[in-house]
C-alpha positions in Angstrom: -24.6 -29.5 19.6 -24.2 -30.5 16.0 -22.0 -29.5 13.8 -24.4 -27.5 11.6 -25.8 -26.0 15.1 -22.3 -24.8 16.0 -21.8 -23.3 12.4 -24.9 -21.2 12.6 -23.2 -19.8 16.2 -20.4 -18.0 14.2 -20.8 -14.1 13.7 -20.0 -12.5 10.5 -18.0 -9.5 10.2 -18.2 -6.8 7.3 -14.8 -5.3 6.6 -14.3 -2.6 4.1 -11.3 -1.5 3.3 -10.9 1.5 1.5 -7.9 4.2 0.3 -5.8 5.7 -2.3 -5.3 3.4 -5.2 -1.9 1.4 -5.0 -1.5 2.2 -1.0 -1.7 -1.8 -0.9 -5.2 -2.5 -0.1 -5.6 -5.6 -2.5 -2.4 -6.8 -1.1 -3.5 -6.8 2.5 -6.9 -8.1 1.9 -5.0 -11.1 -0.4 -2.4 -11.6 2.2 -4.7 -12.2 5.3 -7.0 -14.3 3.4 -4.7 -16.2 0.8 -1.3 -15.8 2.6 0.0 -14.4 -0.9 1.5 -11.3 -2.4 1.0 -10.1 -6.0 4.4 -8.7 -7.4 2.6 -6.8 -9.9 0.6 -4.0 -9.4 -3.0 -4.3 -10.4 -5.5 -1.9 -9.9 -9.0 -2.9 -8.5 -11.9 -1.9 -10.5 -14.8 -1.2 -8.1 -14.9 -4.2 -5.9 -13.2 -7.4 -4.7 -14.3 -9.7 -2.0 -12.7 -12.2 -0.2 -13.8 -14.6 2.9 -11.9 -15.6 5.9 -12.7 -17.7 8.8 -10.3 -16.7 11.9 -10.8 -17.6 16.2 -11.0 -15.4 18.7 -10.6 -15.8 22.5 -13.3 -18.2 24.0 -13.5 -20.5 20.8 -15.5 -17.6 18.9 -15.0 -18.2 15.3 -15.4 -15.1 13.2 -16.4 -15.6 9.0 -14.9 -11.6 8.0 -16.3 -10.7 4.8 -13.2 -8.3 3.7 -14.4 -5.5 0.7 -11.9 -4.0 -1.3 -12.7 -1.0 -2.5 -11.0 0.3 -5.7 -9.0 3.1 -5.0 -10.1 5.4 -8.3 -13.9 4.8 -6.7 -13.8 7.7 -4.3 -17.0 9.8 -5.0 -18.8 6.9 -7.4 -22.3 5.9 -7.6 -21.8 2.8 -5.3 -19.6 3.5 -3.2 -21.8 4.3 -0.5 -23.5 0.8 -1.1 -20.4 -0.7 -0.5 -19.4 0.6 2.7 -23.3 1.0 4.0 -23.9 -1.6 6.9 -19.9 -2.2 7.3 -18.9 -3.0 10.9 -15.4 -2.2 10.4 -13.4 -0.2 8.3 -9.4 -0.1 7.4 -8.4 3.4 6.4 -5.4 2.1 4.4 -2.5 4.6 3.2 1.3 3.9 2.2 3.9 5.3 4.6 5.8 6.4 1.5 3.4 8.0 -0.4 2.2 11.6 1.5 -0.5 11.8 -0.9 -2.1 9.3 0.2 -1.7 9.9 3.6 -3.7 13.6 2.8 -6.4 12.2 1.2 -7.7 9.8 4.4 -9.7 13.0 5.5 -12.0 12.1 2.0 -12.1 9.0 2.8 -12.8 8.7 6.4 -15.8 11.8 5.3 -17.1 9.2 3.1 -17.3 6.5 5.4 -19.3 8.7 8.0 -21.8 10.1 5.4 -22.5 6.7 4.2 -23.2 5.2 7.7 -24.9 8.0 8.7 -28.4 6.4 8.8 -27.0 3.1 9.6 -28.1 0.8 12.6 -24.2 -0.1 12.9 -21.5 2.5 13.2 -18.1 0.8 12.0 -15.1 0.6 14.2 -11.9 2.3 12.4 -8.7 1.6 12.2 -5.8 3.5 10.2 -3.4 1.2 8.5 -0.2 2.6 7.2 1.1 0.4 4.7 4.5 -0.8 2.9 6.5 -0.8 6.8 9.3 -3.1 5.3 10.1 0.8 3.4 10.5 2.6 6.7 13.9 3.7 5.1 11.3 5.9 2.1 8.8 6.7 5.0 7.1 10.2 4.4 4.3 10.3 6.8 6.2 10.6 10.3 4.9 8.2 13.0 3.3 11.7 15.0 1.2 12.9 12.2 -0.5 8.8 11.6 -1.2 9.2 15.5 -2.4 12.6 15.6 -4.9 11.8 13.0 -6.1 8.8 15.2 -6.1 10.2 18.6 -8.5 13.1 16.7 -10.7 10.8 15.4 -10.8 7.8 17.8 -9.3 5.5 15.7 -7.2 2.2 16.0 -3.4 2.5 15.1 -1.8 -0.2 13.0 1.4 -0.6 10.9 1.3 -3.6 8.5 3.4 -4.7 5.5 1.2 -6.6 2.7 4.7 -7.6 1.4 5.9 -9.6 4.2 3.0 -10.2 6.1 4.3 -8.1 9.0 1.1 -7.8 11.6 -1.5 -8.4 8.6 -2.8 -11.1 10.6 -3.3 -8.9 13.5 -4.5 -6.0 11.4 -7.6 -7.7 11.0 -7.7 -9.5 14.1 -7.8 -6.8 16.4 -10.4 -5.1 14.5 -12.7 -7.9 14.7 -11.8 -8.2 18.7 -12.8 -4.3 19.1 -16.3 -5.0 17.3 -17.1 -7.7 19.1 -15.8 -6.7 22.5 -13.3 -9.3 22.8 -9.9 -7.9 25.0 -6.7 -9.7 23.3 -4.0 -10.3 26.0 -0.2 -9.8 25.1 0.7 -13.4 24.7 -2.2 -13.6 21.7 -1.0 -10.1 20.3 2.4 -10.9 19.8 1.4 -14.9 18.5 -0.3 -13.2 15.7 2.9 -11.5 14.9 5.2 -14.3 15.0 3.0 -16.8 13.3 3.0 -14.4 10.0 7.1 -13.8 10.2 7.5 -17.6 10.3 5.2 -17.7 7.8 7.6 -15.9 5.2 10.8 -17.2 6.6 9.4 -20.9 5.5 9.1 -19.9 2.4 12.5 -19.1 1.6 13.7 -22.0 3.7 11.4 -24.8 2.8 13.2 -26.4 0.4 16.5 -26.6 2.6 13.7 -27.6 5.9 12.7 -30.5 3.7 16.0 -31.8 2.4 18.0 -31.3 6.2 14.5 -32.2 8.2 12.2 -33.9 6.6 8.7 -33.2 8.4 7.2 -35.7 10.2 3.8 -34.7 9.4 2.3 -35.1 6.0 0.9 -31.3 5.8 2.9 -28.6 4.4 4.3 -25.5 6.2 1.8 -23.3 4.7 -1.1 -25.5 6.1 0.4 -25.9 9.4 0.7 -22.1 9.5 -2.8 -22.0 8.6 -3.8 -23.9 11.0 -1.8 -22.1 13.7 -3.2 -18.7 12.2 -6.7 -19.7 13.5 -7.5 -20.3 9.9 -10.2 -23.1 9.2 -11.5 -24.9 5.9 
């Protein structure tokens, strides 16, 4: 098989990702596919898009097409365009912010209405954002499972800011939609290869003066690499 024959055999995801407006939804869409953060708070004006290329078990590569939504869109013209077709969604609230948590049930009503005559009913997962401020936390643990336990959804827990199971955020996602069972061993990898992600970067400079790598790409590529990214 060539290697434009093997490109055509990747599936493409649609991942929208929708909530309250600074819940951290631009931040977890930039973190899993730029492995960055943005210290300062921007607010998304209709849409952003981003692309990222991940691997699943069996050497299925997956292109996800990940749609922010802008927060202050809820009830828009276009919003329904947006999300139409989508095969997954991330219902994304921040732990610290109640408000936010409340206003999921508009959200999640949206999503449904707008896939109603759709060939593909999404898979959904609830995200509660900003874990690295458990210590602010406002939305109790029981009341984020009760919501998903009502409406069949996937639980996550996620920090944009340190990259705490982004990663897997969006990787288990695309492994429900496909069908694809991750086994322990690959869950917790997805963990650990994001919180060695941001320990580098506060290290590197000390890794490269005490260690000098042997290999000519950076940490950040190698960690790329080891994500399941691809160029």
């Amino acid at each position: 098989m060539s290697d434009s024959e093997e490109e055509s055999q990747d599936k493409q995801l649609k991942i929208v990702v929708v909530g309250d407006g600074a819940s951290g939804k631009t931040s977890l869409a930039t973190r899993f596919a730029q492995e960055a953060f943005g210290k300062q708070y921007k607010q998304t004006i209709g849409l952003d898009f981003f692309l990222k290329r991940i691997s699943l078990p069996g050497n299925l590569n997956v292109t996800l097409q990940v749609w922010d939504i802008g927060g202050q869109t809820l009830g828009g013209k276009m919003l329904d365009k947006y999300v139409y077709g989508a095969h997954g969604v991330l219902l994304v609230y921040d732990i610290t912010n109640y408000q936010s948590f409340e206003n999921l049930e508009d959200w999640f009503s949206m999503v449904k209405k707008a896939n109603e005559e759709s060939d593909i009913q999404p898979v959904i997962s609830l995200v509660g954002n900003k874990i690295d401020l458990e210590h602010m936390r406002t939305v109790k643990s029981d009341k984020h499972q009760r919501f998903c336990q009502e409406n069949g959804l996937i639980s996550q827990f996620v920090s944009a800011k340190t990259g705490d199971s982004v990663y897997l955020c969006f990787q288990r996602l695309a492994a429900e939609i496909l069908g694809v069972k991750l086994n322990k061993a690959e869950l917790e990898q997805s963990q650990r290869v994001v919180k060695a992600d941001i320990v580098n970067y506060s290290q590197d400079t000390v890794a490269r003066t005490v260690n000098p790598p042997r290999s000519s790409m950076s940490p950040e590529s190698l960690h790329y690499f080891s994500s399941g990214g691809n160029t």
